[in-house]
C-alpha positions in Angstrom: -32.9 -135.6 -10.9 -32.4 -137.5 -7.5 -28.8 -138.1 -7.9 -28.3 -136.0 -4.8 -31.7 -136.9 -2.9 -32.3 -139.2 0.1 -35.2 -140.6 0.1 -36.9 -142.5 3.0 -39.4 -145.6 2.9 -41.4 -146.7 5.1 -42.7 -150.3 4.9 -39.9 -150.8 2.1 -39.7 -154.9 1.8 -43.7 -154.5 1.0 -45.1 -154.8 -2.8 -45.2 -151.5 -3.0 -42.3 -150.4 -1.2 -39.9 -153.0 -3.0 -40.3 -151.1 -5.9 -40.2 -147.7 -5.0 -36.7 -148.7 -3.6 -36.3 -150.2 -6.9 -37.1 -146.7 -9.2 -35.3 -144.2 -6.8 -32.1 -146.5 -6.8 -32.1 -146.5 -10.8 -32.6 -142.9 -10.2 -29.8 -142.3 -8.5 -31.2 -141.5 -4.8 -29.5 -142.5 -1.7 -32.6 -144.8 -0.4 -32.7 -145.8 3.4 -35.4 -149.3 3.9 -37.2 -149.2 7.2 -39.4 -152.6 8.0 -40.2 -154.5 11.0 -37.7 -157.3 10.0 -33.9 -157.5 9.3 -34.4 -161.0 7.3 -37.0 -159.2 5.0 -34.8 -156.0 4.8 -32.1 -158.8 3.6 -33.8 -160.5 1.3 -35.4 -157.4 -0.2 -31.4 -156.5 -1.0 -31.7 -160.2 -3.2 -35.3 -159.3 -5.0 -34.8 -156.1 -6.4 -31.0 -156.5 -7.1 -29.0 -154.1 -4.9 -25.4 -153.9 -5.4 -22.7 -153.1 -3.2 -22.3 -149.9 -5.2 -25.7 -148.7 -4.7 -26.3 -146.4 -2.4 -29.0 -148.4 -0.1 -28.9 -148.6 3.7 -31.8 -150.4 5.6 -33.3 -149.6 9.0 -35.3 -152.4 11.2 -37.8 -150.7 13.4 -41.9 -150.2 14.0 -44.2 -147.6 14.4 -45.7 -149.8 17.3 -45.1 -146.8 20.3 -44.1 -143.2 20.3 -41.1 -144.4 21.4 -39.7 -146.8 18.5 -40.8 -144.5 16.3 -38.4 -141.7 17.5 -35.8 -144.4 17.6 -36.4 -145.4 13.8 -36.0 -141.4 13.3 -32.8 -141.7 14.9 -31.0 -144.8 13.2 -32.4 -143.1 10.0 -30.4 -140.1 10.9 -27.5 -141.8 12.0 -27.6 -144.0 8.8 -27.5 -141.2 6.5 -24.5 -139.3 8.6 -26.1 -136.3 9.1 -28.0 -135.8 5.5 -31.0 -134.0 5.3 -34.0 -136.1 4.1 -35.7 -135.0 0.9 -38.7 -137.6 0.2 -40.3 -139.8 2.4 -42.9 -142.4 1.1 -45.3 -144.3 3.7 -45.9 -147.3 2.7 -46.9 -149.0 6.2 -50.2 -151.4 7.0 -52.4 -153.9 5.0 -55.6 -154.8 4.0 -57.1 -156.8 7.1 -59.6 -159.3 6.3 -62.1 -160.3 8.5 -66.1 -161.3 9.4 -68.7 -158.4 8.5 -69.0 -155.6 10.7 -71.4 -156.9 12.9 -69.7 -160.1 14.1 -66.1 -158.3 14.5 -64.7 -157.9 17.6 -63.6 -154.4 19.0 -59.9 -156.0 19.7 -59.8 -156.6 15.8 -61.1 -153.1 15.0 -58.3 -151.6 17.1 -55.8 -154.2 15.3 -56.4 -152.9 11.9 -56.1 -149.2 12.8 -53.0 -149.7 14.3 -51.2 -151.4 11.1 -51.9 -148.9 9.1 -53.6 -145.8 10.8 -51.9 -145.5 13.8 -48.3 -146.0 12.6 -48.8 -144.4 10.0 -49.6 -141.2 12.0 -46.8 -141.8 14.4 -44.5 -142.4 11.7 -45.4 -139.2 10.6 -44.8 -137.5 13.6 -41.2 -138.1 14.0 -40.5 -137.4 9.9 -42.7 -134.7 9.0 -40.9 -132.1 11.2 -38.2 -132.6 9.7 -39.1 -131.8 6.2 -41.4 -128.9 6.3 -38.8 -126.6 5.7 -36.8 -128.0 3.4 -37.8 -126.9 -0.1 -38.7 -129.3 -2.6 -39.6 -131.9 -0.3 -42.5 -134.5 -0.1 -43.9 -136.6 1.8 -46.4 -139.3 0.3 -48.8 -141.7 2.5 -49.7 -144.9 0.4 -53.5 -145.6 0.6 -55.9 -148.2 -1.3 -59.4 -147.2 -3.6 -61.1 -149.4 -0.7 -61.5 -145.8 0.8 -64.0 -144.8 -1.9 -66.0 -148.0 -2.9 -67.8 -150.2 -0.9 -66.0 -153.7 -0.6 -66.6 -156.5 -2.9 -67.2 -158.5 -0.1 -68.5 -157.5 3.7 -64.6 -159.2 4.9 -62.9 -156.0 3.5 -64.7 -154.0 5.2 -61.8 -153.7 7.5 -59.6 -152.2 4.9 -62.2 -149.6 3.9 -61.9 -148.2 7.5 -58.1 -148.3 7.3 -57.8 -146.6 3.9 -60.5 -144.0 4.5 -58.5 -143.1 7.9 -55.6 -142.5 5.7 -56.9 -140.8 3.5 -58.3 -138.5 6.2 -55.2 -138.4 8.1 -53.3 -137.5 5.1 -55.5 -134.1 4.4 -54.9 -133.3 8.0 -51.3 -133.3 7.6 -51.3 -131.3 4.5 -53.5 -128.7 6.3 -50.9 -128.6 8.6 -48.0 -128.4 6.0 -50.2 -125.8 4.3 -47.9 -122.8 4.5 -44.6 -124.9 4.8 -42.2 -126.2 1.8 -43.1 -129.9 2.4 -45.5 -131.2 -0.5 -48.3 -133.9 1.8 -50.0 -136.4 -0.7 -51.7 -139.3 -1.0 -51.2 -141.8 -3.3 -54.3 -144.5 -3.3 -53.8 -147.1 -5.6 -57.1 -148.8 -6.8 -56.2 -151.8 -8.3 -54.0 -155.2 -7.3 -50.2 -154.9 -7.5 -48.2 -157.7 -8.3 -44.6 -158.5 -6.5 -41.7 -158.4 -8.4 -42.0 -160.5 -11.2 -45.3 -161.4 -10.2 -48.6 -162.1 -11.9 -50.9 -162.2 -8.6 -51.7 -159.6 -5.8 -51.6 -159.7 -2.2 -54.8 -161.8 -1.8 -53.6 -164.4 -4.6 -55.9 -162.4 -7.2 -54.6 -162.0 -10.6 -52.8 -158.5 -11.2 -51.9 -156.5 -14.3 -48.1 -155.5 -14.0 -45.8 -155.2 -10.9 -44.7 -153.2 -8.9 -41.6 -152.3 -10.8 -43.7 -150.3 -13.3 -45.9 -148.9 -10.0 -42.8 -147.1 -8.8 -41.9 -144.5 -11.4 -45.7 -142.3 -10.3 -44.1 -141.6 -6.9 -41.0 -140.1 -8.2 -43.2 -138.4 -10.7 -45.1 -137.1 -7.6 -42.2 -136.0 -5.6 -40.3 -134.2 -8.6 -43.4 -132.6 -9.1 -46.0 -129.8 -7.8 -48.9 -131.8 -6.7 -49.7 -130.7 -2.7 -52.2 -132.1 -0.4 -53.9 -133.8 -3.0 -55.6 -137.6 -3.0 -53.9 -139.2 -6.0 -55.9 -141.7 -7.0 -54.2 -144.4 -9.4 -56.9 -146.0 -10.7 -55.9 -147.9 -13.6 -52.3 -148.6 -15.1 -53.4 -146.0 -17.7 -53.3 -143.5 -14.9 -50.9 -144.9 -13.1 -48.3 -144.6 -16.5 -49.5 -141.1 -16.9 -49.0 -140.3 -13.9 -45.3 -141.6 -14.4 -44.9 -139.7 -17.4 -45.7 -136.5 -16.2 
């Protein structure tokens, strides 16, 4: 079903990123990789297997300034020769961990907004334009259950901020997109992911499954008619649901 897709993500050499790559390669998609480093873009290439056959092209750029976002727009352009983009997945930010509210600095707040809230919006920016006319589309923003519960401990606080924020700025772009052919969601994954191959999460805690068996809900979601919705993945029973569906 994505054999003539391209697909776009954003934030693609993180746990989750590596294996949406992963899924929309095996599905045929031509995938473009944007992250901050070359190296990591590399050795992304080595984890997940990409051959010189596959159709994968990767992009190094940030969401830092309004500026490097627009040029990230444009090497993703000129990397795909002129394609249109179908799917773009956000996968951009992590969890900050910190001291409790009270004894945080302002400088730290900002900090944690901006990797994950604010380039997230300005990613946004430069690709959702793009897509609101083009039918079938979707564009997915990658949040965390933080944004519901309160954190297990007062140093994730940070997190529940970030995710909240995206969360919010997610329904704002679908209300935006509300009349236009682009499909806005979020997905906000409630549970520890696992790296390729891996048994332990982000913060070293044991996880469940990878992210290889993470990656088939999103092409569920963008072969599918969800729209501004919160999609919250909170088990692996959901999540392979989800997946099925």
């Amino acid at each position: 079903m994505f054999a003539d897709k391209t697909v776009v993500v954003l934030g693609a050499t993180g746990v989750v990123g590596s294996g949406v790559v992963r899924k929309y390669l095996d599905a045929g998609a031509t995938v473009v990789g944007v992250s901050r480093s070359g190296s990591n873009l590399e050795r992304l290439k080595q984890q997940i297997g990409v051959s010189d056959s596959e159709p994968f092209m990767g992009v190094v750029g940030d969401f830092v300034t309004e500026a490097s976002a627009a040029e990230v727009f444009q090497s993703v352009a000129a990397a795909l020769g002129g394609r249109a983009i179908d799917h773009v997945v956000s996968v951009l930010g992590f969890a900050a961990v910190g001291a409790p509210p009270t004894a945080t600095a302002l400088d730290s707040v900002t900090g944690a907004l901006a990797d994950g809230l604010f380039n997230s919006f300005l990613a946004a920016k430069v690709f959702l334009p793009s897509l609101k006319s083009r039918e079938g589309s979707s564009y997915t923003i990658v949040s965390g259950g933080l944004a519901h519960i309160p954190p297990p401990f007062p140093g994730l606080w940070l997190a529940t901020v970030k995710n909240a924020a995206v969360n919010a700025l997610s329904n704002s772009l679908a209300s935006e997109t509300a009349k236009d052919a682009v499909r806005v969601n979020t997905m906000c994954i409630h549970f520890g992911v696992a790296p390729i191959g891996g048994s332990k999460n982000q913060f070293g805690m044991p996880a469940e499954s990878d992210t290889l068996r993470l990656g088939p809900a999103f092409l569920a979601v963008a072969r599918g008619t969800q729209k501004g919705q919160i999609i919250c993945l909170d088990s692996w029973s959901t999540t392979d649901r989800i997946a099925a569906s």
